[in-house]
C-alpha positions in Angstrom: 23.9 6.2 -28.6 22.9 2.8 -27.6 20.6 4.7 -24.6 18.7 6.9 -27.4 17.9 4.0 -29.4 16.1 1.9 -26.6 13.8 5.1 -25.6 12.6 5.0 -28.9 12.0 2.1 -29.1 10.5 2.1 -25.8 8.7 4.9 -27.5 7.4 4.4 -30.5 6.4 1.1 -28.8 4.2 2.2 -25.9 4.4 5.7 -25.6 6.4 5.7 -22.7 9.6 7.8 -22.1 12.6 6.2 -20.5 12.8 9.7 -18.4 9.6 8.7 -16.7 10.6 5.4 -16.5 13.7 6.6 -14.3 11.6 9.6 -12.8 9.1 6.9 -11.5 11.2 4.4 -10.3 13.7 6.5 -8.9 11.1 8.2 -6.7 9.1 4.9 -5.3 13.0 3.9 -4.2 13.3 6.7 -2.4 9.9 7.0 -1.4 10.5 3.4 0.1 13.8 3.7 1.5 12.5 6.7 3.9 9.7 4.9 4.8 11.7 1.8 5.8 14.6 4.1 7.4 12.0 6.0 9.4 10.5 2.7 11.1 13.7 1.0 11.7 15.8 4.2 12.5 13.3 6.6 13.7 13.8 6.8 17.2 18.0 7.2 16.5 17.0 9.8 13.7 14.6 11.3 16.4 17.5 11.5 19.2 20.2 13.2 17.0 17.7 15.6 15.9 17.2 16.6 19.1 20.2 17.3 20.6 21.1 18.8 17.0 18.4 21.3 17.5 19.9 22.2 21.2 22.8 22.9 19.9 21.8 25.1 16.9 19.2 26.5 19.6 21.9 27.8 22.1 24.0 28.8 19.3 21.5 31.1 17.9 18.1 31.5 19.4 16.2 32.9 16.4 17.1 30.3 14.0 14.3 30.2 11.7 15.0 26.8 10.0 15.5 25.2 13.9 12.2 27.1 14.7 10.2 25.5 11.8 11.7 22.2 11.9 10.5 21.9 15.9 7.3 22.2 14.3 6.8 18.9 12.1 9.8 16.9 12.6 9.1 15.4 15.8 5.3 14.8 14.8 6.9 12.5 12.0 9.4 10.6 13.6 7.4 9.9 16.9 3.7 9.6 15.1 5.0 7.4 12.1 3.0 4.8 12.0 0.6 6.2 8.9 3.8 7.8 7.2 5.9 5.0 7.2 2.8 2.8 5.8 1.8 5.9 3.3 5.9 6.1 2.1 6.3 2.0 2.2 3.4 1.7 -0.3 3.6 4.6 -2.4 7.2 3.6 -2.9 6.5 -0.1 -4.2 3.5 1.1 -5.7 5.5 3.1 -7.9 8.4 1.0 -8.4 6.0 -1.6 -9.1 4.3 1.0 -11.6 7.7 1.5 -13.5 8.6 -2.2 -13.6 5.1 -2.7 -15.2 5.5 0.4 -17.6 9.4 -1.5 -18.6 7.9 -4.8 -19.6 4.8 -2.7 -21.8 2.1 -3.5 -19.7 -1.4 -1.9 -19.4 -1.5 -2.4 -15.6 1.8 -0.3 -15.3 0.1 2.8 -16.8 -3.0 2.2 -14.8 -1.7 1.7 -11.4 0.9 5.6 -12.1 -2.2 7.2 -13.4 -4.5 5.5 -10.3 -2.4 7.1 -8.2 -1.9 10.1 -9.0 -5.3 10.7 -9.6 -5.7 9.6 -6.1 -3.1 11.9 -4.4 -3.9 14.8 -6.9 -6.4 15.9 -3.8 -4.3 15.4 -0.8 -1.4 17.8 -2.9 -4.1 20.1 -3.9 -5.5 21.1 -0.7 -1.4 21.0 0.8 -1.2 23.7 -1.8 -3.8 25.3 -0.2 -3.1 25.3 2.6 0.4 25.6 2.7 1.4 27.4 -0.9 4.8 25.9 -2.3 6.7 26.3 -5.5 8.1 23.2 -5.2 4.9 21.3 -4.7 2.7 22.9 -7.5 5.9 21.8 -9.8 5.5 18.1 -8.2 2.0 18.0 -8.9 2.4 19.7 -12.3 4.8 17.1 -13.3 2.6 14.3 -11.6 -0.6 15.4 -13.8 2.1 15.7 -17.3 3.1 12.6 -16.9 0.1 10.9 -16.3 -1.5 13.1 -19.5 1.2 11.9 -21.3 1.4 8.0 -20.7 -2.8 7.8 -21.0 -1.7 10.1 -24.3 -3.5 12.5 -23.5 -6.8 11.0 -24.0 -8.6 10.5 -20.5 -12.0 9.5 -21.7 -10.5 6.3 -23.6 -8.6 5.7 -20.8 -11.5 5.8 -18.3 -13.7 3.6 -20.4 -10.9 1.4 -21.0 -10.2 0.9 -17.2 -14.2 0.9 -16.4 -14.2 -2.6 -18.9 -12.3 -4.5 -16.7 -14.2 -3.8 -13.4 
């Protein structure tokens, strides 16, 4: 019961979940830890996958999940210079974000909102391009959240943030 009484605290203090709180962080760890395995592991990674694919290849030709894999994989483990930077900041940029958001501070909100507000194009014309379920719920959830901690009032927020530059 302890756990319910923190969030709302956590709350009614700053209008801030504890589910985002985890949400956030939990996805600028993994966000970093890819980034950071792909440079340090990426040639390894790139190596099994291709003698993985072989395999699965000669086992069965038409293998649709082989066949589209062949397509993208390789271009992210041998051209990873921009993802691993993208992943590597995105990651501490959100962990950094939560951190903030965990010690009530304006910058924490500003910096998860800044960014998605940022990516929100990038996803958008993904979507467009390549139309996924999963990825209209990630950027669905992205905008909620960022709705929510600004509480749902973007022009105070806006003019709030324009103060300070």
């Amino acid at each position: 019961m302890k756990i319910f009484r923190n969030e709302e605290l956590i709350e009614k203090e700053f209008h801030v979940s504890v589910y985002i709180l985890v949400y956030k962080f939990m996805l600028g760890i993994i966000e970093f830890l890819v980034g950071l395995a792909i440079a340090l592991f990426g040639t390894k990674i790139y190596t099994v996958y291709q003698t993985s694919l072989i395999k699965e290849l000669s086992e069965d030709p038409h293998d649709l999940l082989a066949r589209i894999s062949e397509n993208f994989v390789p271009n992210v483990l041998t051209h990873s210079t921009y993802i691993v930077v993208y992943l590597i900041v995105l990651g501490l940029a959100k962990i950094l974000g939560a951190i903030g958001l965990i010690y009530k501070q304006n910058w924490g909100v500003d910096l998860l909102v800044g960014l998605t507000i940022l990516m929100a194009p990038f996803q958008i014309v993904n979507l467009i391009m390549h139309p996924n379920l999963f990825d209209l719920i990630y950027l669905i959830i992205g905008l909620l959240i960022a709705l929510y901690l600004i509480e749902f009032r973007p022009k105070a927020w806006i003019s709030r943030v324009l103060k300070f530059i």
